[in-house]
C-alpha positions in Angstrom: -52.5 158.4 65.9 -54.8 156.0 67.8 -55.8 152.7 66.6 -59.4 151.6 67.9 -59.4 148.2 70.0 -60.9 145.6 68.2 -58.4 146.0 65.6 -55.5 145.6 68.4 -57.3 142.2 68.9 -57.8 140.9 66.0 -53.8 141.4 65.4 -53.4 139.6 68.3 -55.3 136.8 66.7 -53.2 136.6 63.7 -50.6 136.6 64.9 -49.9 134.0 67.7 -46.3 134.6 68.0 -47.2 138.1 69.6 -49.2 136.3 72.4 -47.5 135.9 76.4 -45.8 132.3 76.5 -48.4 131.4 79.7 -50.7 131.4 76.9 -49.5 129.0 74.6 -51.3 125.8 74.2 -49.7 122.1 74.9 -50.8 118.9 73.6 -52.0 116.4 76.8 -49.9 113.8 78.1 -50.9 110.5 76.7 -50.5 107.7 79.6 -48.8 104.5 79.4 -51.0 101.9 78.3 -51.8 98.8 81.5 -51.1 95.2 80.1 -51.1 91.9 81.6 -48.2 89.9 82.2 -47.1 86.7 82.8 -44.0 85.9 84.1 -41.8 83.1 82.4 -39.8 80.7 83.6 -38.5 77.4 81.9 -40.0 73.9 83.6 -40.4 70.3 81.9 -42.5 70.0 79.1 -44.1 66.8 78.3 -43.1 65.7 74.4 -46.2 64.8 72.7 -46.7 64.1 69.4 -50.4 63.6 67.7 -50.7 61.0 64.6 -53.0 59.0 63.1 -54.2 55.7 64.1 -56.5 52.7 63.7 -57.7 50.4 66.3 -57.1 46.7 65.4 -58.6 43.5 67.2 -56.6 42.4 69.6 -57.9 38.6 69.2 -60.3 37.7 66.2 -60.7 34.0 65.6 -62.5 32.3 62.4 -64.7 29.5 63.3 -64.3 26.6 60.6 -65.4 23.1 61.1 -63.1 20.3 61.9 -65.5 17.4 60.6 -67.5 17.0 57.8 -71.7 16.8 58.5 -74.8 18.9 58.3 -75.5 22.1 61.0 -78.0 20.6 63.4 -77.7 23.4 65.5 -76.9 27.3 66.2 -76.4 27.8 69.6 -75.2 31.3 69.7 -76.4 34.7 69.0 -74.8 37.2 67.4 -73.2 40.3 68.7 -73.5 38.9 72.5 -70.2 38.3 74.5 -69.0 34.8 74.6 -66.6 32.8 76.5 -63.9 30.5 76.0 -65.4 27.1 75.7 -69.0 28.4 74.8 -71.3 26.2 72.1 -71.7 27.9 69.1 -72.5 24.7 66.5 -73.6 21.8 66.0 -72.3 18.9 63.2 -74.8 15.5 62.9 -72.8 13.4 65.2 -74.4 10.2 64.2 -71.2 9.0 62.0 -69.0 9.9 64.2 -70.5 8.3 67.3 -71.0 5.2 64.9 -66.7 5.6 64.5 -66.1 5.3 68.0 -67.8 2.0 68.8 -65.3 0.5 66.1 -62.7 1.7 67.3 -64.0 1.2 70.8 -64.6 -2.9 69.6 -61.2 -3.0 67.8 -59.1 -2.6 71.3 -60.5 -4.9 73.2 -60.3 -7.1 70.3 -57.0 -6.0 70.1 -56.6 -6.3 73.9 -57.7 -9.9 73.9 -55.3 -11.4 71.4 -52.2 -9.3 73.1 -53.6 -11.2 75.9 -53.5 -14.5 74.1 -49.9 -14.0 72.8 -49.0 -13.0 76.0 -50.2 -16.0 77.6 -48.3 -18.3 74.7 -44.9 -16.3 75.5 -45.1 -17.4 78.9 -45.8 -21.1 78.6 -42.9 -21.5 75.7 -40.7 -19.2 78.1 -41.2 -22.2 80.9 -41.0 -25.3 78.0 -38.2 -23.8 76.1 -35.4 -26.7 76.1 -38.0 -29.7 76.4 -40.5 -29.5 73.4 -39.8 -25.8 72.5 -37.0 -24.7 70.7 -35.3 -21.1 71.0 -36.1 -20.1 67.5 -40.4 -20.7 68.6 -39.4 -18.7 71.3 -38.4 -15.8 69.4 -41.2 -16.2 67.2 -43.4 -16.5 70.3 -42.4 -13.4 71.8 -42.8 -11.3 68.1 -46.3 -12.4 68.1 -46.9 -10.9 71.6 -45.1 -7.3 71.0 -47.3 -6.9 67.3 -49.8 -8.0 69.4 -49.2 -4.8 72.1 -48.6 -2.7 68.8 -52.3 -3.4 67.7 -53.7 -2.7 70.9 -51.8 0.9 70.6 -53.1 1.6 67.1 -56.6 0.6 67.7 -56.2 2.9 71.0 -54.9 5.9 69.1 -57.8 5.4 66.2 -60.4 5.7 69.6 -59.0 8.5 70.3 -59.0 10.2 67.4 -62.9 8.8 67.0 -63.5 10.5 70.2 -62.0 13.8 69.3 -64.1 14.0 66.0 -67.0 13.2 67.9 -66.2 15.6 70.1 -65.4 17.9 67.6 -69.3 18.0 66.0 -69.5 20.3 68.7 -68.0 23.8 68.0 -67.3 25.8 70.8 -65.9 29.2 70.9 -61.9 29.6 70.7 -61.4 32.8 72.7 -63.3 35.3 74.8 -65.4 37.6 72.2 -68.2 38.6 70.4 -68.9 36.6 67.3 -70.4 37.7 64.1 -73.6 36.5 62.2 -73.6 32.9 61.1 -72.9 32.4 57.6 -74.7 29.2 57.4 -78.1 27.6 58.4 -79.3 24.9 60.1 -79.7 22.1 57.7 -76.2 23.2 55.5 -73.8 20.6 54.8 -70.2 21.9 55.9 -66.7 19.8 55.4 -64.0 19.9 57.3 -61.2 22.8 57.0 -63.4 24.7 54.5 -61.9 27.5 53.1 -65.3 29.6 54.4 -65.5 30.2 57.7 -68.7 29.7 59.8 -68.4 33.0 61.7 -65.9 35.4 63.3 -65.1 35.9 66.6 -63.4 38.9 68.0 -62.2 39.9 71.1 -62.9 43.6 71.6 -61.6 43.8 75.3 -58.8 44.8 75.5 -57.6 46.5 72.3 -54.9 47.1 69.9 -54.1 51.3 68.1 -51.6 51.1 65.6 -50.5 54.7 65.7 -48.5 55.5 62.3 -45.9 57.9 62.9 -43.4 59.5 60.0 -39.7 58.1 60.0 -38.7 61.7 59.7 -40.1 62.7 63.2 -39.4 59.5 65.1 -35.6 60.5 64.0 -36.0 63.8 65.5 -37.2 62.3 68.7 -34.0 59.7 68.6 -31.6 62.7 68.1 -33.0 64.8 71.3 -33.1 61.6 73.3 -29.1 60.6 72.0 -28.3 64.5 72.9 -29.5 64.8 76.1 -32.0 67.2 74.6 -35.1 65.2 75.8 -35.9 62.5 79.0 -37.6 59.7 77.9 -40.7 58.3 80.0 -40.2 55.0 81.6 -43.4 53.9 80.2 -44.2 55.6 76.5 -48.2 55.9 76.8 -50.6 57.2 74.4 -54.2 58.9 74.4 -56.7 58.7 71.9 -59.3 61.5 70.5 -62.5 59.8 68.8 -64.0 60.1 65.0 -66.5 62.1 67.3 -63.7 64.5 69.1 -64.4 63.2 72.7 -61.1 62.4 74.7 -61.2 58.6 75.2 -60.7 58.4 78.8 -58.2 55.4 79.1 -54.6 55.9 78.2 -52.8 53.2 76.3 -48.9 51.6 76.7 -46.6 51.0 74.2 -46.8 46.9 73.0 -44.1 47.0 69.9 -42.3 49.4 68.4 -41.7 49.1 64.7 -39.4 48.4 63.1 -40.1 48.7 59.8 -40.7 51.9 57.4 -43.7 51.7 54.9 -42.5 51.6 51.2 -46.2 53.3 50.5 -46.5 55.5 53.7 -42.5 56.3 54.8 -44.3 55.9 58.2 -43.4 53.6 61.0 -46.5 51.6 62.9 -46.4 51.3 66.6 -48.9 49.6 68.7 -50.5 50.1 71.9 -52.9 48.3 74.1 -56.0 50.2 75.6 -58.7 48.7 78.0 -61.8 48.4 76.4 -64.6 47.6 78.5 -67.7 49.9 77.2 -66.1 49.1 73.4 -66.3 52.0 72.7 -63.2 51.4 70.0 -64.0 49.0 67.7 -61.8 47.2 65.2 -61.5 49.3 62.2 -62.3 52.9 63.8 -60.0 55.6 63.0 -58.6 57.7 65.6 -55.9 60.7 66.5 -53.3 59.5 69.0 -50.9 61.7 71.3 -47.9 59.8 72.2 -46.1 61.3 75.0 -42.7 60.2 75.1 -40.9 62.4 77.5 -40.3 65.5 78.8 -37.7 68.8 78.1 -37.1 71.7 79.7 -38.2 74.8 78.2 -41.1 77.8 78.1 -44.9 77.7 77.7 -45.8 80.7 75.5 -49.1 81.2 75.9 -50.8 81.0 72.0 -53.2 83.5 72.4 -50.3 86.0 72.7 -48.4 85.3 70.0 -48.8 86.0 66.1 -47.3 84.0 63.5 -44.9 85.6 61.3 -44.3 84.8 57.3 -41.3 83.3 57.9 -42.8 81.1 60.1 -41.5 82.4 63.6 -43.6 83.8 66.8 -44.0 87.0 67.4 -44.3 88.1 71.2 -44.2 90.8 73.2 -42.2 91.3 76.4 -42.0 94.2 78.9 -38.2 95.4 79.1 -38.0 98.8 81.3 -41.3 99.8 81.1 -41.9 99.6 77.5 -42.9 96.7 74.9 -40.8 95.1 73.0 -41.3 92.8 70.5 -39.5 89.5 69.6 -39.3 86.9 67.1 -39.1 83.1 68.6 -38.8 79.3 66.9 -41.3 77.0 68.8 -41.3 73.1 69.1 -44.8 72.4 68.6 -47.6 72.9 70.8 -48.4 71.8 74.7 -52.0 72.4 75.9 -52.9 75.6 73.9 -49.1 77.1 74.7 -46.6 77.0 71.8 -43.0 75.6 73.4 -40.2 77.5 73.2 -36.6 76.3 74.1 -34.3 79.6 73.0 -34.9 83.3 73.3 -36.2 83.7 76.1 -34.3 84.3 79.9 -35.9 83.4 83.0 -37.9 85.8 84.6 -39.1 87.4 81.4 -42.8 89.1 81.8 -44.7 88.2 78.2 -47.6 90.8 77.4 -50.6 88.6 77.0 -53.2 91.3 77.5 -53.2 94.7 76.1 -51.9 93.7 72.5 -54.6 95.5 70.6 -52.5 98.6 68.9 -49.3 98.0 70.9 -46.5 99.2 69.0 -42.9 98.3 69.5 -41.4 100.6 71.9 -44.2 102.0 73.5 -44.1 103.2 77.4 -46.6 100.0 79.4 -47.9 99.0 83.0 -47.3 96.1 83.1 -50.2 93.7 85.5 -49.5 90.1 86.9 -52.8 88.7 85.4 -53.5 84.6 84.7 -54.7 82.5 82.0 -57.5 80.3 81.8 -57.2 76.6 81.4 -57.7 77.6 77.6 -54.4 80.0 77.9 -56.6 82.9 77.1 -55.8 86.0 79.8 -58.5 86.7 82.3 -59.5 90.0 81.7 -57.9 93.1 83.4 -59.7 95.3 86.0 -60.0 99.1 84.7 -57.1 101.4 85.7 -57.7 103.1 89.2 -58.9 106.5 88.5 -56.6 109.0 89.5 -57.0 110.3 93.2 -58.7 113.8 94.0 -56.2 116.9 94.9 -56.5 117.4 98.7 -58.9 120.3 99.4 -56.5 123.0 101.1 
């Protein structure tokens, strides 16, 4: 019996199993996916911690009158730098100028009659014994020492005449810039009032308190006590403006405190930053990063590593030729790396490149590539295609 040929093939068709094995079809290779790499190895890590702050003046100064008069004068001008010694008021002097010629008359009045007893003491010194008796000696020589004693008080009330007359002229206390005058020319002021004339401040330098929490200052005290952490010989501080710009002068610890806030639980320390285009005025608010050392440990890049729900990082390292993932604790963060102190071995190459659909386990190429200054990988060159079969 004879079967015709297409339906020979189409039984062939159906059923597979029937067909030569140099037939059968197998599913492509997949190739290992190319990622970059950087290698890791442990080095010092600067400790840094960023906190809040608030700059404070480092000098500030409220002018007050020392004598009682009317303003005849306003010498200053507000908001323009002054110096030490600089006029800024005037008091009607006439009283005062009035005072010292008293007191100026009342020594040499004084000075003539401690003269005059003087004179006596030394003609009853020579008679005593022949027309003096001891006892008008005595009293002689009283009379010349009360005599001295006025001359000393009327001296010390010139003085102090002087220094109020000198003092209808108020002159700036310290280096600064001083505020608007609260008072006008004509305006009767006394002496000590409780309201001040105007304030001076010194902007140049200037004082951060950086407020820090107890809690963290003792985590710093216990890696330092350890040996986990080398402290700085000089603890220094930089500041980020209201604005975000990088204010280009580092400060140096002044104090440390002392004492934790019973409203805050925060501990204040102060540092002292050159000022000279004032850009930080007395009030401004401001981040601070206090470095206070450095520790050994590893700089995992933050572009490279998720965070987990438990709050851990998870990373990526090549370990014969395939990924594989693992789960690290970090100490904060240095210069967009996260720092990591266990977990890791020296030499270990961390995927930084290549992450998009890597799965644990899977077969990799693994690429020295390098980060930016941002941490983020520069990007990989495409694979090399494969080289053409020589032509026989």
């Amino acid at each position: 019996m004879h079967f015709p040929a297409s339906l020979l093939v189409s039984a062939l068709l159906l059923f597979p199993s029937f067909t030569a094995p140099g037939l059968a079809q197998v599913p492509p290779q997949v190739p290992p996916k190319q990622v970059g790499v950087v290698t890791l190895n442990p080095g010092p890590i600067p400790q840094r911690v960023t906190l809040p702050g608030r700059a404070v003046a480092f000098e500030e100064a409220a002018i007050r009158p020392r004598v009682s008069g009317l303003v005849t004068g306003i010498s200053y001008r507000a908001g323009r730098p002054l110096k030490a010694g600089d006029e800024m008021f005037r008091v009607d002097p006439g009283v005062y100028e009035s005072r010292v010629t008293s007191a100026d008359a009342e020594v040499r009045s004084a000075k003539a009659a401690a003269g005059q007893a003087a004179a006596s003491l030394a003609r009853a010194e020579q008679l005593v014994g022949s027309g003096v008796s001891r006892a008008d000696l005595e009293n002689t020589r009283s009379a010349g020492e009360q005599a001295d004693a006025r001359v000393s008080a009327a001296q010390a009330q010139l003085a102090i005449a002087k220094a109020e007359l000198e003092w209808t002229v108020i002159r700036a206390p310290i280096d600064g810039v001083a505020s608007v005058a609260s008072v006008s020319v004509g305006d009767l002021v006394t002496a000590s009032q409780a309201q001040e004339l105007a304030t001076i401040t010194r902007l140049d330098p200037i004082e951060v308190d950086i407020l820090s929490p107890s809690a963290a200052m003792q985590r710093v005290v216990a890696d330092i006590r350890a040996g986990r952490m080398t402290v700085n010989e000089k603890i220094s501080a930089t500041l980020t403006l209201e604005t975000g710009e990088t204010y280009e002068v580092a400060g140096e610890l002044e104090a440390a405190g002392f004492r934790v806030s019973q409203t805050t639980g925060a501990i204040d320390y102060r540092f002292l930053f050159a000022n000279p285009d004032l850009k930080l005025l007395p009030g401004q608010f401001v981040r601070g990063e206090i470095s206070f050392g450095t520790r050994e440990g590893y700089l995992v890049s933050q572009s490279a590593a998720s965070r987990a729900r438990t709050g851990l990082l998870n990373v990526f390292l090549v370990e014969n030729g395939k990924a594989v993932q693992h789960q690290l604790s970090d100490l904060g963060s240095f210069e967009h790396h996260w720092i990591v102190t266990e977990g890791l071995t020296p030499g270990a190459q961390l995927i930084v490149d290549g992450l998009s659909g890597l799965t644990p386990g899977a077969e990799v190429v693994s690429v020295e590539v390098e980060l930016t200054e941002g941490g983020v990988p520069k990007a990989l060159a495409p694979p090399a295609p494969p080289a053409a079969p020589a032509k026989e």
